[in-house]
N, C-alpha and C positions, 0 to 999 in steps of 0.2 A: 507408499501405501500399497500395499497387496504386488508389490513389484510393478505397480503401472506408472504410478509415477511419486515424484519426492517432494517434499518439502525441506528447502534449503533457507534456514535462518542466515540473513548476513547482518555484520557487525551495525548496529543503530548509529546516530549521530544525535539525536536527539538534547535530555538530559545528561549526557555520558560526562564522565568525568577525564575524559581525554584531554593531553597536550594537547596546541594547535600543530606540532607535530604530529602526533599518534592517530590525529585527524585527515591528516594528508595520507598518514602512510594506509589507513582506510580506506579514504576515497579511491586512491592508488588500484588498492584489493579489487575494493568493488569494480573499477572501470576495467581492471584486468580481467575480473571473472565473468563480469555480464558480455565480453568481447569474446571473449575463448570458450568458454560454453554455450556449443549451437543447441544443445537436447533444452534450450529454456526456453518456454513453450507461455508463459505468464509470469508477470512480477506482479505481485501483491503487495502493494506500498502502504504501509501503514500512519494513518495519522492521527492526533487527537480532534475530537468530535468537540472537546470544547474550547478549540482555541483557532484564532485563522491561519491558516498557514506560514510559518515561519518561514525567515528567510533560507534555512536549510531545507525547508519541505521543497521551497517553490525550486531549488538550486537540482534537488534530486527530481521533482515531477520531472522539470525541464529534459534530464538529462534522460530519463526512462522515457520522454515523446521522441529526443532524437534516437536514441538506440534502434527505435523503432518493435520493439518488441510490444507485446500485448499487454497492459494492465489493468489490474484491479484496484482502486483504493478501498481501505477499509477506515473506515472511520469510527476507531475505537473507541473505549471508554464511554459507550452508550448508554450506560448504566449511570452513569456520572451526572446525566440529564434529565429531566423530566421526560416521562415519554411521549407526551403531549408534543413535543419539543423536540424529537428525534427527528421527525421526515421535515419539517422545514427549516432546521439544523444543514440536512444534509444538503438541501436543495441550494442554503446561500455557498456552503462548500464547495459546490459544483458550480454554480454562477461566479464563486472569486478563482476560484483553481482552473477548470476548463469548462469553460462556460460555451464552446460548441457542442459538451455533451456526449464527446465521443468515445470515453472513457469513463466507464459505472463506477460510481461511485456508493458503498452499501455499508450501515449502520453495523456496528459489531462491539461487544463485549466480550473482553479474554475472560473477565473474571467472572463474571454470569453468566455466561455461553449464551445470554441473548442476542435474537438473530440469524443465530447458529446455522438453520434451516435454508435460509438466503443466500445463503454464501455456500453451502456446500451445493447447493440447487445451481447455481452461477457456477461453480467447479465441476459439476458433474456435464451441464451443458456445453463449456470450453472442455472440456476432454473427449467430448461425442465427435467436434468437430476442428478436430487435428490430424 
């Protein structure tokens, strides 16, 4: 973005329709790219907002605490839920996922770009101080 910094989509694991091969040889990617690219400055880990974390969620949170690098979760699909139902949605997320807190967790719509505002605010604040 404007040359400061990138956004780097990696391969999902979610719903995909991967072997349980095609799945390693991902995992593979990813442990190899998050290790050899020092310029990664935040992951942005995406989850659904209406569902508790899967056991792939919990497998990759796990591995983005030990990498040690900085995250963000985004708890997508906000739209998906009453909005009555968004902040204490996110709150049990954060109580089942990491429940000391130490890593923000923020509501997010791809396809309504609600939210929008919070998360580029949280990106703009992580790029002040790097």
């Amino acid at each position: 973005m404007d040359d400061i910094f990138y956004f780097v989509d990696l391969p999902g694991y979610g719903y995909s329709k991967m072997s349980k091969k095609e799945q390693e040889q991902v995992g593979k990617f990813i442990e190899q790219y998050l290790l050899v690219r020092k310029e990664i400055t935040l992951i942005i880990f995406l989850i659904d907002i209406r569902h508790s974390p899967s056991e792939n969620d919990r497998l990759m949170y796990n591995y983005i605490i030990s990498s040690g690098l900085p995250c963000l979760i985004l708890a997508n699909k906000a739209d998906k839920i009453a909005i009555t139902k968004v902040d204490d949605t996110v709150k049990a997320l954060q109580k089942e996922l990491n429940p000391i807190g130490d890593i923000p967790i923020l509501p997010f719509s791809s396809e309504r770009k609600i939210y929008k505002e919070d998360v580029w605010l949280f990106l703009d604040n992580h790029l002040k101080n790097i």
